[in-house]
C-alpha positions as CSV (number, residue, x, y, z in Angstrom):
1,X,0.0,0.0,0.0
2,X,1.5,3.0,-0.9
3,X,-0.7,5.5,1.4
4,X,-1.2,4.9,4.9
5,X,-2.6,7.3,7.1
6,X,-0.7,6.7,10.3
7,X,2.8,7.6,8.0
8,X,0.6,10.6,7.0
9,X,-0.3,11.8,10.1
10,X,3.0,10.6,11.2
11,X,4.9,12.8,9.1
12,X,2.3,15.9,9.3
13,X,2.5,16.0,13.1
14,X,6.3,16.0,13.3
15,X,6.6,18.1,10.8
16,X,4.1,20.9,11.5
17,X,5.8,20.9,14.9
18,X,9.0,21.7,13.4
19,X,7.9,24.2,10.8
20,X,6.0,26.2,13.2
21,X,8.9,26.4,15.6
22,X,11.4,27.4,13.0
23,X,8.4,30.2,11.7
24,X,8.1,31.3,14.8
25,X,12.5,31.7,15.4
26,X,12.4,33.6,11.9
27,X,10.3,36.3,12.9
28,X,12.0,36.7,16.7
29,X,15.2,36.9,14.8
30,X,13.5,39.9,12.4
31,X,11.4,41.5,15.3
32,X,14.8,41.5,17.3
33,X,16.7,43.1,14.8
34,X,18.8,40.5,13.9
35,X,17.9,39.0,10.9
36,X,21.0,38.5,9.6
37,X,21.1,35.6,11.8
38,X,18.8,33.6,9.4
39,X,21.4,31.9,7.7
40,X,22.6,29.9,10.7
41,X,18.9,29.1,11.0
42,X,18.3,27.9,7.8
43,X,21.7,25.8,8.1
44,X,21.1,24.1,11.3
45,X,17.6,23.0,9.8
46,X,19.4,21.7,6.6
47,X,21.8,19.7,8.9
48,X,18.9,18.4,11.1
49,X,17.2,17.4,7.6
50,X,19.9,15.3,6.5
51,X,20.8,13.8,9.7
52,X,17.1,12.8,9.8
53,X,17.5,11.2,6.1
54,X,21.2,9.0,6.8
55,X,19.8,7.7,10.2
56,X,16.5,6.9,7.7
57,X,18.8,5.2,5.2
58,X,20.9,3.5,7.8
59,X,17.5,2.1,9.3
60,X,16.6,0.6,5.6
61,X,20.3,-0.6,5.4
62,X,19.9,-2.5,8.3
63,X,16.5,-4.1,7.7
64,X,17.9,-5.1,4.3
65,X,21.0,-6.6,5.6
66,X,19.8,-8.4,8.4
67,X,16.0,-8.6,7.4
68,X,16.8,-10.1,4.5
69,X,18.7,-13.3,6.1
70,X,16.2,-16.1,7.2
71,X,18.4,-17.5,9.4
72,X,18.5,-13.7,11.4
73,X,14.6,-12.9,10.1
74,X,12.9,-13.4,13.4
75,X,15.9,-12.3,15.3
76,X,16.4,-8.8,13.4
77,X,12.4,-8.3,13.5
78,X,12.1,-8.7,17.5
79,X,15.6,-6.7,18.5
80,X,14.6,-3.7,15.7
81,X,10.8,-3.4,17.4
82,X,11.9,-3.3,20.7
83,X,15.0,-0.8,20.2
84,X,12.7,1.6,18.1
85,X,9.9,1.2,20.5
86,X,11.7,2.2,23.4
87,X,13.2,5.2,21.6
88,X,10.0,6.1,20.5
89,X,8.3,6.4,24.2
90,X,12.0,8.5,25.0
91,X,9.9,10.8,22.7
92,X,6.5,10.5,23.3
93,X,7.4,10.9,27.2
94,X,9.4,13.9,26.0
95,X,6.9,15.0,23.8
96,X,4.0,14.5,26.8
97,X,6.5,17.1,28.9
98,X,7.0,19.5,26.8
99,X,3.3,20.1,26.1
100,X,2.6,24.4,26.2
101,X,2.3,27.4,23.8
102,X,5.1,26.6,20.6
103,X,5.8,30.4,20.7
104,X,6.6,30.7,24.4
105,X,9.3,27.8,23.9
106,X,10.6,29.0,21.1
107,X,11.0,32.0,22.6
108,X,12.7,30.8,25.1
109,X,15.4,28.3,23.4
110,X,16.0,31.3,21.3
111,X,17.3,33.6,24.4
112,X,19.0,30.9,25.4
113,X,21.2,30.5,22.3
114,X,22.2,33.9,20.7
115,X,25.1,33.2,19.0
116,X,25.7,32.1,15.6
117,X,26.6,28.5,16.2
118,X,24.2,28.3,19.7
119,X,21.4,29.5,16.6
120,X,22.3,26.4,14.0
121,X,22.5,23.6,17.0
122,X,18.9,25.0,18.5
123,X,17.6,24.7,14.4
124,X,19.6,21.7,14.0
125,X,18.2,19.8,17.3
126,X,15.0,21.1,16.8
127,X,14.4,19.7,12.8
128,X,17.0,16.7,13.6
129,X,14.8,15.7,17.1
130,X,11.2,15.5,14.6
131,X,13.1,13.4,11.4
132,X,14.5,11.0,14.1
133,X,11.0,10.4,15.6
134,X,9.8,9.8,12.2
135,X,12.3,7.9,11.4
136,X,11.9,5.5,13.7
137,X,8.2,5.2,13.5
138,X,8.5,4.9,9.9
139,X,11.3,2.1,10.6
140,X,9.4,0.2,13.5
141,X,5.7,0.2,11.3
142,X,7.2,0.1,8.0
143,X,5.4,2.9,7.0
144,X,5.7,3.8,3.1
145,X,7.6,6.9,2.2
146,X,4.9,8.4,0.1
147,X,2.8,8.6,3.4
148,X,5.0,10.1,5.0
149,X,6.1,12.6,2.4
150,X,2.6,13.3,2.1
151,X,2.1,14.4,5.5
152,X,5.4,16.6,5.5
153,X,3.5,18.2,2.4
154,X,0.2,19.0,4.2
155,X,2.3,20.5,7.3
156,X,3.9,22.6,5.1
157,X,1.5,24.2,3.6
158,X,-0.5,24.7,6.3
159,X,2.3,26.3,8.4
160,X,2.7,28.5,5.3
161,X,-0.6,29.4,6.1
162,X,-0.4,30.0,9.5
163,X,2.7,32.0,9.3
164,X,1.0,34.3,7.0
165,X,-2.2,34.7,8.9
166,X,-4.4,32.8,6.2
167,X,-5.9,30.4,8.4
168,X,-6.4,30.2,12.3
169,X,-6.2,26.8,13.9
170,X,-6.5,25.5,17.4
171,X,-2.8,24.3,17.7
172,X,-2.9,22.7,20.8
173,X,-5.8,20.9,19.8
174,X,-4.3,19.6,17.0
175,X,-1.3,18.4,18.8
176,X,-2.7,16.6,21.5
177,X,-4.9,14.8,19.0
178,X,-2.3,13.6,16.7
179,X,-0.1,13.1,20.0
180,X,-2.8,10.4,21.2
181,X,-2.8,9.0,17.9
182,X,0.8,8.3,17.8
183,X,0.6,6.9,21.3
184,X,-2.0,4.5,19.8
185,X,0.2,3.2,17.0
186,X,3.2,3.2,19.7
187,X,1.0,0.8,21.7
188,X,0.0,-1.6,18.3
189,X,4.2,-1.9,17.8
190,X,4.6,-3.1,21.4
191,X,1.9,-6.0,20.8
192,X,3.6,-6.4,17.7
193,X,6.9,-6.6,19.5
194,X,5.5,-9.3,21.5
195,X,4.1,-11.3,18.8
196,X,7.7,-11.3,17.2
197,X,9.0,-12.7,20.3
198,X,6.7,-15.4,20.8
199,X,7.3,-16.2,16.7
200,X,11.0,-16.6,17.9
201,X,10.7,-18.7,21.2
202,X,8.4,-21.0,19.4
203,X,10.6,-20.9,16.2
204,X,13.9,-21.9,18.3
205,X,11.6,-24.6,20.2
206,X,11.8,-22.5,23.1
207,X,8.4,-22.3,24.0
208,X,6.5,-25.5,22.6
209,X,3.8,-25.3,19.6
210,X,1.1,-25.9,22.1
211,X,2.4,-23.5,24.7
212,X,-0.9,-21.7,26.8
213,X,1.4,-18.1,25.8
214,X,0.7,-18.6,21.6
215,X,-2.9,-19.1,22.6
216,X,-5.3,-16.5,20.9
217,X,-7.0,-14.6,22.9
218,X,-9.6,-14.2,19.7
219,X,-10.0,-14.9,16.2
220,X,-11.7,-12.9,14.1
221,X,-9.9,-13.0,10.9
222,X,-12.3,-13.5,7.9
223,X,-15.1,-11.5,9.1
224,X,-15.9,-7.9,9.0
225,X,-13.5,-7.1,11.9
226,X,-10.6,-8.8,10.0
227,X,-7.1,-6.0,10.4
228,X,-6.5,-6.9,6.7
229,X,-9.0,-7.7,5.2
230,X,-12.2,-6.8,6.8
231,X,-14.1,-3.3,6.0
232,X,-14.2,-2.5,9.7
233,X,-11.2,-4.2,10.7
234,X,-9.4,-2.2,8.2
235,X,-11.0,1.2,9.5
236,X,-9.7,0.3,13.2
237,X,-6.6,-1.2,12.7
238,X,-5.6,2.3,11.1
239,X,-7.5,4.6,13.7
240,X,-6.7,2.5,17.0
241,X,-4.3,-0.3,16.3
242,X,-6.5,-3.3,16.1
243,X,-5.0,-6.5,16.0
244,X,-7.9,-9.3,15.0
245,X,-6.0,-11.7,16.1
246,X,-3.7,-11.6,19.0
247,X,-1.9,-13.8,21.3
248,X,-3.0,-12.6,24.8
249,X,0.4,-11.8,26.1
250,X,0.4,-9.2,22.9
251,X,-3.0,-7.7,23.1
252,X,-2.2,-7.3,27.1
253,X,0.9,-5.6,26.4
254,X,-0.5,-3.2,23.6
255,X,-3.1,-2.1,25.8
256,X,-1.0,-2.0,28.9
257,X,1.4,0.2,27.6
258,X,-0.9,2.3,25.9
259,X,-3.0,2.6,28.9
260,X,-0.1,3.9,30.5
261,X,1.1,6.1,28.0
262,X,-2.3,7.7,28.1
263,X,-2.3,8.2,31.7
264,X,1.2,9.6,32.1
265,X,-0.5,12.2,29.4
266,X,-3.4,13.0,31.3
267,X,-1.6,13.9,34.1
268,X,0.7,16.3,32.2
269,X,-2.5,18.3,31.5
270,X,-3.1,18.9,35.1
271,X,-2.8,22.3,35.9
272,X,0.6,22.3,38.4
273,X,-0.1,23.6,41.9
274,X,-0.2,26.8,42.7
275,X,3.0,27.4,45.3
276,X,2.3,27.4,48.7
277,X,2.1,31.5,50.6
278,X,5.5,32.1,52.8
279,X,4.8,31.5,56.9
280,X,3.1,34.7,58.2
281,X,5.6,36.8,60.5
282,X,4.9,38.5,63.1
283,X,6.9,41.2,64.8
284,X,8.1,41.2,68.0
285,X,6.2,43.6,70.8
């Protein structure tokens, strides 16, 4: 399939992200009087683009070279889920955190680096931080490029938009949905994650054929609810993740860690606590 949503939205959350930020450095740097400094700008980002494009190409080296032996298949499959899943809740934990106004932030970073070079490496880190999460989300669920492309498209031209005061759009609202959606998919590569490691213990005889852990937990393949195949299976497999047939170790996992994930999110919303008044004093009579 060459168009998959979750690589679309994948790739037009990330990037909007980053385009907004650097929209919003550009004009600090011009409203500060110092838009000379672009250059480093635009620099950093085209470093943080072509990091994001080798570690890409070193991913899809990898699969190739290891992926494509049988004898390392199942092996390759399992270590590459896990190592990109746990990168990818570094970021969505991250991500969760750092939740606020984009202009505020930016802002900030940019006081924080007014130099030349201090200018690329905030650019650089900013751009480089989005390809690497798409990266390895494109890399773990073997999204197609053109989805992803796609996506970077859309975000583009809607932060052209934006930055030109065409459009108005509830940011944050946008944000947290796509940021739930990516949890979602984060959650369907850890049952997938699972399901590869059961496929290799019962593959190297570790677990037997009959083990109570490769039990399914349902079946639903061939009907309507079918991931591949089925018209609502299809629908819900790309919206939530559905898997319509799991093992129940994997469909406990998916929803465990999502559940979590979710949570952890929730809580970041809570307004913090306002800070506690200093003790009264009292003078002395």
């Amino acid at each position: 399939m060459l168009i998959r949503i979750s690589g679309l939205v994948l790739g037009f959350r990330e990037a909007l992200e980053a385009f907004l930020v650097l929209a919003v450095l550009l004009r600090s740097l011009e409203r500060s009087g110092r838009p000379g400094r672009r250059l480093p700008l635009w620099l950093g980002a085209g470093f943080g683009i072509a990091a994001s494009v080798a570690l890409g190409f070193g991913l899809d080296q990898a699969e190739k070279t290891f992926g494509g032996a049988e004898a390392y298949t199942a092996s390759w499959a399992l270590v590459s889920n896990l190592l990109a899943l746990a990168l990818i809740t570094l970021f969505l934990v991250w991500m969760t955190r750092q939740g606020g106004d984009l202009a505020t932030s930016a802002h900030r970073r940019l006081a924080a680096a007014p130099t030349p070079f201090g200018i690329l490496t905030l650019a650089f880190f900013i751009v480089g931080r989005e390809g690497a999460e798409v990266s390895l989300f494109a890399f773990a669920g073997a999204y197609p490029a053109l989805s992803i492309a796609l996506g970077v498209a859309v975000a583009l031209a809607l932060a052209l938009l934006i930055q030109r005061s065409l459009v108005r759009i509830d940011l944050k609202t946008v944000f947290r949905a796509t940021l739930v959606y990516l949890v979602l998919q984060a959650g369907y590569l850890a049952g997938s994650g699972a399901h590869e490691a059961l496929s290799l213990a019962a593959a190297t005889g570790a677990i037997p054929d009959a083990s109570f852990l490769l039990a399914k937990l349902y079946d639903l393949s061939g009907t309507v609810l079918d991931r591949e195949t089925g018209p609502v299976g299809v629908v819900l497999n790309i919206l939530a993740g559905w898997n319509s047939d799991p093992e129940w170790p994997a469909f406990v996992l998916q929803y465990l860690y999502t559940a979590a994930l979710l949570v952890f999110w929730s809580r970041s919303l809570r307004p913090a606590a306002p800070a506690a008044p200093p003790p009264a004093t009292h003078d002395a009579p």
